[in-house]
N, C-alpha and C positions, 0 to 999 in steps of 0.2 A: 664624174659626179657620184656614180652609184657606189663607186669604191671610199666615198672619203663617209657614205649615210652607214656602209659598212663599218669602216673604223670607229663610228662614233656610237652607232649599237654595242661594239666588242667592247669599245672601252669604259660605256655605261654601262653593261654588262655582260663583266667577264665570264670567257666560257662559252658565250654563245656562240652557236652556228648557225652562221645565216643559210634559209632555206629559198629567199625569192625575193626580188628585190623590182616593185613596179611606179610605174608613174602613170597617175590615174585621170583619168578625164580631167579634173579641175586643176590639176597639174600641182598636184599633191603627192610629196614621195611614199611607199607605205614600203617598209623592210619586216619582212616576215622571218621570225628565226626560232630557236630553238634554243631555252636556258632554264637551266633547274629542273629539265623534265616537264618543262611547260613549251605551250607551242603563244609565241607571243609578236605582236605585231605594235610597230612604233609607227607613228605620222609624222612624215616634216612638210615644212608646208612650200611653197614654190622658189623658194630662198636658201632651199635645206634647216631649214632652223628647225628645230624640234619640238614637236606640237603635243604628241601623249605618247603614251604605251600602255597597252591594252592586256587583258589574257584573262581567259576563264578561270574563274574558280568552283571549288565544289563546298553543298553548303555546311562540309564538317571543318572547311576553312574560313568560312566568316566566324569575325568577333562576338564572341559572347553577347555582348552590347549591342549588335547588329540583329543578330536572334530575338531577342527580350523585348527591342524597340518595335521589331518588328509584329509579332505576337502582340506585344500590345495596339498601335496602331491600325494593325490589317491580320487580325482574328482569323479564322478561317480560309485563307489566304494560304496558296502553295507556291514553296520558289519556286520558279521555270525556270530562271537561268542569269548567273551570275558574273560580275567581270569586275577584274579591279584595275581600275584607271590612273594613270601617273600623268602629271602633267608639270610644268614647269612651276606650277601657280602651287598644284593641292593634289592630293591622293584622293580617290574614293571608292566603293562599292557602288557597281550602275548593277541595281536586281531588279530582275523582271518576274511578276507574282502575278500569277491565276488565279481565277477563280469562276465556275460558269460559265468558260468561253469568253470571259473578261481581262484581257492582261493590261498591268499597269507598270511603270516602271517607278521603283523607288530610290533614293539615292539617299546615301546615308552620309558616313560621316568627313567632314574636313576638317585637318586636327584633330585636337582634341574633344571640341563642340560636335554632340551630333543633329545634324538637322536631318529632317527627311523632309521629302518633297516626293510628291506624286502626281503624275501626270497620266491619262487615260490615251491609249494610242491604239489603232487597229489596223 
């Protein structure tokens, strides 16, 4: 089975090198690997179907429009820490923003509409 979540990372995206490949408590596949110089990680869920793929980003890689929304809605507000999300559904930006020992996470755009949404987590 781990051989075929490999195939399916290589052939979603070419080039990569898989680096770890585990089955996690809730018996969820996670393949860890290595593509474009990013270290990125996919979910399948107990069936092998494929659930997201994950990987940090840095914030002179977020969209302009990501920047702007963001400054306006949460002023004062520091990225901590950014990732961008594929999913069968939608793409998006999962950013996590400081501020005073306060971090919230904001979630930006799907498509071309961008929403945000914020949710306060500790």
């Amino acid at each position: 089975n781990f051989g075929k979540l490999a195939e399916y990372a290589t052939a979603m995206y070419p080039g990569a090198v898989i680096t770890e490949i585990d089955r996690e408590d809730n018996g969820y596949f996670e393949v860890e690997f290595l593509h474009n110089r990013k270290r990125k990680e996919m979910t399948f869920d107990t069936n092998s179907k494929w659930v997201s793929t994950k990987w940090d980003v840095n914030r002179s890689e977020l969209p302009d429009a990501v920047i702007n929304q963001l400054q306006k809605s949460h002023a004062g507000w520091r990225i901590d820490d950014a990732e961008y999300v594929e999913t069968p559904a939608a793409r998006w930006y999962d950013i996590e923003l400081e501020k005073a020992g306060i971090d919230i996470h904001a979630l930006d755009f799907r498509r071309e509409i961008f929403q945000l949404q914020s949710r306060v987590f500790g």
